[in-house]
Each structure stands twice: as structure tokens, then as C-alpha cells.
C-alpha positions in Angstrom: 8.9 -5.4 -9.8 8.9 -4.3 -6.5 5.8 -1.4 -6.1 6.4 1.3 -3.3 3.5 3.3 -1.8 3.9 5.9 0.5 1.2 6.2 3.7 0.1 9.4 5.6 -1.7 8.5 8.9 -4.0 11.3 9.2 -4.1 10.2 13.0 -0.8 11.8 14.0 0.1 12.8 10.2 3.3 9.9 10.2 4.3 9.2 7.0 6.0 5.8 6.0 6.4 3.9 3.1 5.3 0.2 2.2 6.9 -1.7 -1.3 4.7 -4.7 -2.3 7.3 -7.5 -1.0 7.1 -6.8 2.6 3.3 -5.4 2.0 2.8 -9.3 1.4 3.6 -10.6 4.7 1.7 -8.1 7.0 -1.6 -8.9 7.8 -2.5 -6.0 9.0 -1.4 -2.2 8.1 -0.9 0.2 11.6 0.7 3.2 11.9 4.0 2.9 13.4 3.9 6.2 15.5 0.4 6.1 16.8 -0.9 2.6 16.2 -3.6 4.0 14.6 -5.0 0.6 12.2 -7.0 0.6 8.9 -10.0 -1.2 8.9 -9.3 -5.1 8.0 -11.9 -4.9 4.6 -10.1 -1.6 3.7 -6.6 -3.3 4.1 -8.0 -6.7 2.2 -8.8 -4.6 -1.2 -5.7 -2.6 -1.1 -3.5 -5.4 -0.9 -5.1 -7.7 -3.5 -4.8 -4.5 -5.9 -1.2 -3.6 -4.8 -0.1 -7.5 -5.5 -2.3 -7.7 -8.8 -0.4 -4.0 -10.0 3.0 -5.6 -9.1 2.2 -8.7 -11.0 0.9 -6.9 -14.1 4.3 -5.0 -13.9 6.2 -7.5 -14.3 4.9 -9.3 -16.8 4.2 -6.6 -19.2 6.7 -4.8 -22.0 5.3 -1.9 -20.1 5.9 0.4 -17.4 3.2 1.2 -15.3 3.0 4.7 -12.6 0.8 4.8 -10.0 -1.0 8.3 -9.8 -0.5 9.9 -6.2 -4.6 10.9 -5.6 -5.7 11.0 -2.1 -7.7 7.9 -1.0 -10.9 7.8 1.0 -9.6 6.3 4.6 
């Protein structure tokens, strides 16, 4: 199952959307309006969990929603 999240840079307030297949390839998350980068430890966790979620998606008899909650960066 693909995942989608959607990003707000609160740099320039661009908003783009990543889905967990092409979130796997980047090593790095930037804004693509300002350049504005997350910090590289910041980036490590949230991609780990948004793999891990997509994983557990798919392999449960489940559906699974992410909550939208404002996160800390």
C-alpha cells in the first residue's frame, strides 16, 4: 500500500505531498519552493516510521488512517 503524506513548509508556507514509494528513494526531504531542508535526524525517524506504517498496511486484514496532527519541525 502506497502511504501519502502531505508537507507544509512553514518557510514559505508550500505545500506538497510525498507517498511512501518515492519517499524511499530521497535521501533528503527540501522544500521545492524555497529549499528550505529538514534536519537529516528529523528526516531519518520519519522515514523509518512512514516505511514501517506502509509495511504494516499491507500486511494486515486491516486498514490503517493516519491522523493529520501538526508535528513539531
Amino acid at each position: 500500500m502506497d502511504i501519502r503524506i502531505n508537507v507544509s513548509c512553514r518557510k514559505c508556507g508550500c505545500g506538497f505531498a510525498l507517498t511512501s514509494g518515492r519517499f524511499s528513494d530521497r535521501g533528503a526531504l527540501s522544500c521545492p519552493n524555497c529549499g528550505a531542508a529538514l534536519a537529516a535526524d528529523t528526516y531519518a525517524v520519519l522515514r523509518t516510521a512512514l516505511l514501517a506504517f506502509r509495511d504494516l498496511s499491507s500486511s494486515e486484514d486491516f486498514s490503517f488512517k493516519l491522523v493529520e496532527e501538526e508535528m513539531p519541525f
